[in-house]
N, C-alpha and C positions, 0 to 999 in steps of 0.2 A: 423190541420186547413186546410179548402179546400175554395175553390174560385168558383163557377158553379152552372149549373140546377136554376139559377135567385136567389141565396145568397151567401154570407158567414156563413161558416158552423165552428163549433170550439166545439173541445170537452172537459171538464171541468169536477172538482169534483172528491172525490174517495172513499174508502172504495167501498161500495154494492150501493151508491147513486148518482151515477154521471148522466150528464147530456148532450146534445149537443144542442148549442143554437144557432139559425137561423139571422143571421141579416141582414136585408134587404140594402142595400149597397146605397139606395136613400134614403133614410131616416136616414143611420146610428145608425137605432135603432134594438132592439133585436123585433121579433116579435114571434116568439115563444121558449117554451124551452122542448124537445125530452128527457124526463126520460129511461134509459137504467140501469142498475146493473153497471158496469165497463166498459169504453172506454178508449182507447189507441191512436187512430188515425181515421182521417175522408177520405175523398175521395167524390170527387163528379164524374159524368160522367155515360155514357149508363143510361141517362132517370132516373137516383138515386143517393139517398145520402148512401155511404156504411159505416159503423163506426165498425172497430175492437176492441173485448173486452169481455168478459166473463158475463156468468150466474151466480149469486149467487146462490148455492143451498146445502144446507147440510153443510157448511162449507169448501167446495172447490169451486171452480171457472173455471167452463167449458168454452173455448176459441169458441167464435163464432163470425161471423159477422152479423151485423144488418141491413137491408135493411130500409131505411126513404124515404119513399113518401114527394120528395118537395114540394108539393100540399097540402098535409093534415096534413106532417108534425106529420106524425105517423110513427112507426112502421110494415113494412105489411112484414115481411118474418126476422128469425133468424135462420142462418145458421152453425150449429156444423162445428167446424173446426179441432178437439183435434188431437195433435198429434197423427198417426199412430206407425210408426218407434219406438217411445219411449210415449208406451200409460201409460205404469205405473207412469211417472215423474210428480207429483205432481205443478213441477214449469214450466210444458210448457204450454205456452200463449200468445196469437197476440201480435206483435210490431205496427208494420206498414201497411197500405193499400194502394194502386192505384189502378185507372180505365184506363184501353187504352189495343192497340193491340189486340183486341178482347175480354180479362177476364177483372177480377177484380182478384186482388192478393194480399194476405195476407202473412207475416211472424210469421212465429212460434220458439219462441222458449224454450227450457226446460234446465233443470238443469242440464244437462249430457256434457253442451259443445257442442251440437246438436241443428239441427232445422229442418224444413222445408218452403217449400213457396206453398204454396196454392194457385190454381185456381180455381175458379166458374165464371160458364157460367152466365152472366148477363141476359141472357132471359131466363134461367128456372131455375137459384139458386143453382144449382146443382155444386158440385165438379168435377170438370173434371181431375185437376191430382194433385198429390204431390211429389214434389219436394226433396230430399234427401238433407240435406247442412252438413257440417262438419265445425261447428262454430256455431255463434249466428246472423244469418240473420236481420238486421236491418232496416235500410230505403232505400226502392224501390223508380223507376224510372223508367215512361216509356220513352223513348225516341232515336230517329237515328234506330228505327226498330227490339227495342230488348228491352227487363226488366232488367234492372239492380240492383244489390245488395250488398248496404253497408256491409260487413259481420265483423264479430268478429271472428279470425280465431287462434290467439296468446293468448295463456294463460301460465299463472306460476304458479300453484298451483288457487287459488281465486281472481291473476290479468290478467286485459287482457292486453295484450303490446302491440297490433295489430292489424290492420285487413285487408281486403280484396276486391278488386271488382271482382264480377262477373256476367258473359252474360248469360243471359238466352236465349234463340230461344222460341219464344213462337208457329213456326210452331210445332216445335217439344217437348216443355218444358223440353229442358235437359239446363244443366249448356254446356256450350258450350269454355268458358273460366274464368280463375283466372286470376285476373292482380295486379299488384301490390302488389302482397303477402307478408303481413305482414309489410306492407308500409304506409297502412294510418291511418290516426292517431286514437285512441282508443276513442268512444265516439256512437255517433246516440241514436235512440231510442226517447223517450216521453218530456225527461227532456234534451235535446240538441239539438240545432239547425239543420236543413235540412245538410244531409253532400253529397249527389250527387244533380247532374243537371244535363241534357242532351239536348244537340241543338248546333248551328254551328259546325256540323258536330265531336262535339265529346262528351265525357263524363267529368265531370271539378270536382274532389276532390279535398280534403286538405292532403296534404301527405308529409312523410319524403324525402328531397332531400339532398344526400350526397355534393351536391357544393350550396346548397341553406338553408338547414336545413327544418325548415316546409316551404311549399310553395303553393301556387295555382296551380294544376296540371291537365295538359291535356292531354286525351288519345283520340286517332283518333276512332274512330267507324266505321273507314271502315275496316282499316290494326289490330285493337287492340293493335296498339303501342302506348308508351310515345313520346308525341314529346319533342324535346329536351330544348324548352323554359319552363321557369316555373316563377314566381314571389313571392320573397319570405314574407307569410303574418303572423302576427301572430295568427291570427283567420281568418278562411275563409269557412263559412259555406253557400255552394251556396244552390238556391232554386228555382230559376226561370232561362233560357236564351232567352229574347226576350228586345225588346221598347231598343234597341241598345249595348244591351252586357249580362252577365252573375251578376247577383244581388243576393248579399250574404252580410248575418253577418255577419261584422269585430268589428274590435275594433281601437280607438286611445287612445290618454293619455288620453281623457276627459270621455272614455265606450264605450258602445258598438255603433256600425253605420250598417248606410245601404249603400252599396257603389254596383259601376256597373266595373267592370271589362271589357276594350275594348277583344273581342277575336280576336285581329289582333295583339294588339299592348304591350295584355299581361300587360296596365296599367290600375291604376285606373283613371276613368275619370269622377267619382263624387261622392260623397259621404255627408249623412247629420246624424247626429247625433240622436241619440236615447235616450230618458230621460225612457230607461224600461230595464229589464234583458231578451232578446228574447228567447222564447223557440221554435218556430216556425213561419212561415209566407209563405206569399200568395202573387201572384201576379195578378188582375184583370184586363186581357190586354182590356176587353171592356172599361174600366175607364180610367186606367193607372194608379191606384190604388195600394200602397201596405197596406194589412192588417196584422200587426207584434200582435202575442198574449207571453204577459209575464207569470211570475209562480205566478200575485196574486190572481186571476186572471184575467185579462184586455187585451181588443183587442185597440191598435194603429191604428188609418188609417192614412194612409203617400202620398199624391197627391202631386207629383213631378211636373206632368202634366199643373198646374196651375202656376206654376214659369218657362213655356215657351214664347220661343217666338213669334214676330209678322214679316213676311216677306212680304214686298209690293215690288209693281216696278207697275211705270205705271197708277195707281190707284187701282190695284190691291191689295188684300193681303191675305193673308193664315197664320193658325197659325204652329210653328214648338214646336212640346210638348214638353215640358223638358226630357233629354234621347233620341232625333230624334236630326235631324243636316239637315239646310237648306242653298239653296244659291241662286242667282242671276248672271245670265250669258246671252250671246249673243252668238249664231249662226252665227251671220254676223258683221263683223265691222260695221258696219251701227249701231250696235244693232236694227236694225228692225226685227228682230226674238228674240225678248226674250225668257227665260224659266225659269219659279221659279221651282227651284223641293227641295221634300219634303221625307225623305229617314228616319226610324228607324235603320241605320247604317251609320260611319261616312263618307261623299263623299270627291270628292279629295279636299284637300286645292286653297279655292281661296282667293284675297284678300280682305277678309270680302263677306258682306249679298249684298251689293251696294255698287257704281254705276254696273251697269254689267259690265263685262270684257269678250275677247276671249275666247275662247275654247281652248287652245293651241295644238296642234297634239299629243304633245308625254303627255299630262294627260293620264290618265288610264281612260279607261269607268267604268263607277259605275257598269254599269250591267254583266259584266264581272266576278266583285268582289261581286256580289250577291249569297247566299246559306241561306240555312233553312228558315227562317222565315224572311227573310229580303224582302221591300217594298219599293219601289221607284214612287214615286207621281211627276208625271209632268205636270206642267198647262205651254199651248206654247198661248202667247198674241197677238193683232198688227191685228188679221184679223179681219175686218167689217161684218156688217148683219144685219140683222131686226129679231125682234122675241124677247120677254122675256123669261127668264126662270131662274129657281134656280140650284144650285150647284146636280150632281147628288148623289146617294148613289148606291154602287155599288151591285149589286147583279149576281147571279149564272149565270144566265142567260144571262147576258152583254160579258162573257170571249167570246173573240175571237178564231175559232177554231183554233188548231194546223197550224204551214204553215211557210213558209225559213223567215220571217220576227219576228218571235217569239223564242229566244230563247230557248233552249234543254232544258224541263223541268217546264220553267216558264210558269204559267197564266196570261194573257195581257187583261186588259178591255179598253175601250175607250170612252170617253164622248163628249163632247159639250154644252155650254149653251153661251148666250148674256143677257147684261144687256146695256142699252141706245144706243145699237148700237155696242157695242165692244162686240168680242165674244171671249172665252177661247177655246183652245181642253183640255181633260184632260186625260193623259195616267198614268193605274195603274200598275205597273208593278210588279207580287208576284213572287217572288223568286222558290215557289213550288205551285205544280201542284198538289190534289187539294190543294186553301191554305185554314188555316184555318180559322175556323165562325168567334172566336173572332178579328183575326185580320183585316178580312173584316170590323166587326164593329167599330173595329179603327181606321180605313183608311177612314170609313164613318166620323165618328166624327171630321175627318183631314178635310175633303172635306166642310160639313158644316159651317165650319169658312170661307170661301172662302166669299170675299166683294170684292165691287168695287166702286168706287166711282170719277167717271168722273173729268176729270181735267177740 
C-alpha cells in the first residue's frame, strides 16, 4: 500500500491475476483497477506508481517492477529485476519497493537464504546497481539519509529465528552497516505489517531486548547506536514518523490498534482500535489520513484529524488536528501580546489551552526541541490595522532567507492578514530545510481553519 502522486495505491489478488487498485482519497472511492500478473508491494513517488512482482510466463515467474502512470493509470514500463548473484533459484522474487534518495528500490529474494536490493534510476528505468545481502531482505525505508533493510538474517534448518537492520548509502550503494543482528523479531514481507520507520532523527523497530523482552526500539541514524530507552510492546509494527510521533500496529485485549508512539517520551499517547486484521498501511500527511488495508481484501480509512481540537483566545481561533498539541500564552503580564501556537509535536506543559498564562523563564523553547519534520505554527494577536484579508497558505516562495534570526537548519515563513480591524502575524516555523510538500500542505490546511470573530 502507498499513499502519493494524488491516490492511494493498494495491491491485491494472486495466483497470475492480481491487480492494483487506485482510490481517489476525496471521494474514498476505487477509481480504477491496474491488472498486473503478480504484485507484492506498491510505492509511489518520482512522478510514478512502482509495484514489485513477477511475469507469468511458461510456468515460472520472472521478478520485475511495474512502472503505473498515475494519469492513465496504465502500465508504460516493466522492469526485469531477476536475481543475478543466484539466477538459477527458482524461488527468487520481489518483496518490497520504495521511491526516495534518488532510486527506486526493490528487494529480492531466493531460496538459497540470499537476496539482493535493487536499484533503478526513475528517469530512465534502468538498473543502476545490485546489491549483495546474505539473508532475506524484506521491508525497506527511506529515511535520516540512507535505505534501510528489514533483513532475515537467522535461520535453523526452514525456521527463521531472526533478523537484521541494515544501512545502505545510496551515495555509494554498499551495505554500510548491520545493527541489531539477529535481534529483531522474524516477520516483514506481504502478509505482515510494515516493521521499519525512519524520522526523528532515528530508525524505530520491533526487537528482542534482554531487560525489556520484545519492545519498541530506537536506533540513532547519525551514531547507528541503540539508545538505551526502549518500550516494551507486544506488537509494534511502525509505518509512518510524523503528525507528532511514530504510528504503528499494536495490539490490546480487544486486537489489533493504531497507536502513536511520543519519540521523546517513548509512550503511547494515543491509540484507537481497529475492527480488521492489518497487513499494511499508509499515512496521508496532506489529510492526516490513515489508510490500513486487511487480508480480505479491504482498505480502512482512519481520520484522527477530525476528532481535533478547537483553540481561540480573543476571538480568535484555529484548529489543533488530532496527534498536534496546542496552547495559549502571553508575552507580557498584561497578556497584551498573546500567541496561540500550533505545533505537530508535544509543546511545553501549560496549564491547559486558556486563559493565557506567562512564559515562565526556565520553560524550554519549543524551537530548540524541534528536528525532522516537526512544525510550529504561531499566530501573535492585539495589533490594529485597516485592510481585509484571508488566512494565508504558505508557499516556497514566502521562506524567509537564511540570517542570525533563523534558526540552524530550519525554514521560517511569515505572514500577516486583518479581519474588522484586528490583525494576526503568522510565523511558520519547519524544522528542516527544504521541508516537505506534504507537510507544507498540512500546515496550509492548519492555517485555513484560522476565524475571527470580533468581540
Amino acid at each position: 500500500m502507498a499513499v502519493g502522486e494524488g491516490g492511494v495505491w493498494v495491491a491485491s489478488g494472486g495466483g497470475c491475476s492480481a491487480s492494483i487498485s487506485h482510490i481517489d482519497p476525496e471521494t474514498n472511492t476505487v477509481v480504477a483497477e491496474i491488472p498486473v500478473d503478480v504484485v507484492t508491494d506498491v510505492a509511489a513517488g518520482a512522478g510514478a506508481v512502482w509495484a514489485a512482482g513477477s511475469v507469468c510466463s511458461e510456468g515460472t515467474n520472472e521478478g520485475v517492477v511495474f512502472r503505473v502512470d498515475p494519469q492513465s493509470d496504465t502500465v508504460v514500463a516493466t522492469i526485469p529485476v531477476a536475481c543475478i548473484s543466484n539466477a538459477e533459484s527458482p524461488g527468487c522474487h520481489p518483496s518490497d519497493v520504495v521511491a526516495g534518495e534518488g532510486g527506486v528500490w526493490v528487494s529480492l529474494n531466493s531460496d538459497e537464504n540470499t537476496g539482493e536490493i535493487v536499484r533503478i534510476d526513475p528517469e530512465t528505468n534502468e538498473v543502476l546497481a545490485r546489491i549483495a545481502v546474505q539473508g532475506w531482505p524484506r521491508d525497506l525505508v527511506v529515511g535520516e539519509g540512507a535505505l534501510w533493510a528489514f533483513t532475515l538474517t537467522e535461520f535453523a534448518g526452514a525456521t527463521v529465528e531472526g533478523g537484521s537492520l541494515l544501512r545502505i548509502d545510496p551515495r555509494t550503494n554498499e551495505v554500510t552497516a548491520t545493527l541489531l543482528r539477529g535481534e529483531l523479531v522474524p516477520g516483514g514481507g506481504t502478509e505482515i505489517p510494515p516493521a521499519i520507520a525512519a524520522g526523528e532523527g532515528g530508525v524505530w523497530v520491533w526487537a528482542k531486548r534482554e531487560q525489556t523482552g520484545f519492545a519498541a526500539t530506537r536506533i540513532d541514524a547519525r551514531t547507528n547506536e541503540l539508545t538505551s530507552e526502549s518500550t516494551a510492546l507486544e506488537h509494534f509494527f511502525p509505518f509512518t514518523v510524523g503528525a507528532g510521533g511514530v504510528w504503528f500496529i499494536g495490539s490490546s485485549d480487544e486486537g489489533a490498534t493504531l497507536a502513536r508512539l511520543n519519540p521523546r517520551t517513548l509512550k503511547i499517547d494515543q491509540s484507537v482500535a481497529l475492527e480488521v486484521t492489518p497487513i499494511d498501511a499508509a499515512f496521508d500527511s496532506s489529510s492526516g489520513a490513515f489508510w490500513i488495508a486487511d487480508y480480505w481484501p479491504s482498505v480502512v480509512r482512519v481520520d484522527l484529524r477530525a476528532s481535533g481540537n478547537r483553540l481561540e483566545h480573543d476571538g480568535f481561533a484555529i484548529d489543533v488536528p488530532a496527534g498536534w498539541d496546542g496552547r495559549v500564552f502571553s508575552l507580557a503580564p498584561s497578556g497584551s501580546r498573546a500567541l496561540l501556537q500550533v505545533a505537530n509535536f508535544e509543546l511545553p506543559d501549560q496549564d491547559g489551552l486558556e486563559p493565557p498564562s506567562e512564559l515562565s523563564p526556565e520553560e524550554e523553547d519549543p524551537i530548540k526541541a524541534m528536528s525532522g519534520d516537526d512544525v510550529l505554527i504561531t499566530l501573535s494577536g492585539g495589533r490594529r490595522g485597516t485592510g481585509e484579508s484571508t488566512p494565508p497558505s504558505i508557499r516556497p516562495s514566502d521562506f524567509l532567507p537564511p540570517g542570525p534570526q533563523i534558526p540552524r537548519g530550519h525554514t521560517v515563513a511569515e505572514h500577516s492578514f486583518c479581519w474588522n480591524g484586528a490583525c494576526v502575524e503568522v510565523t511558520v516555523d519547519f524544522a528542516r530545510s527544504p521541508p516537505d510538500p506534504d507537510l507544507i500542505e498540512s500546515v496550509n490546511q492548519v492555517l485555513a481553519s484560522v476565524s475571527f470573530a470580533p468581540r
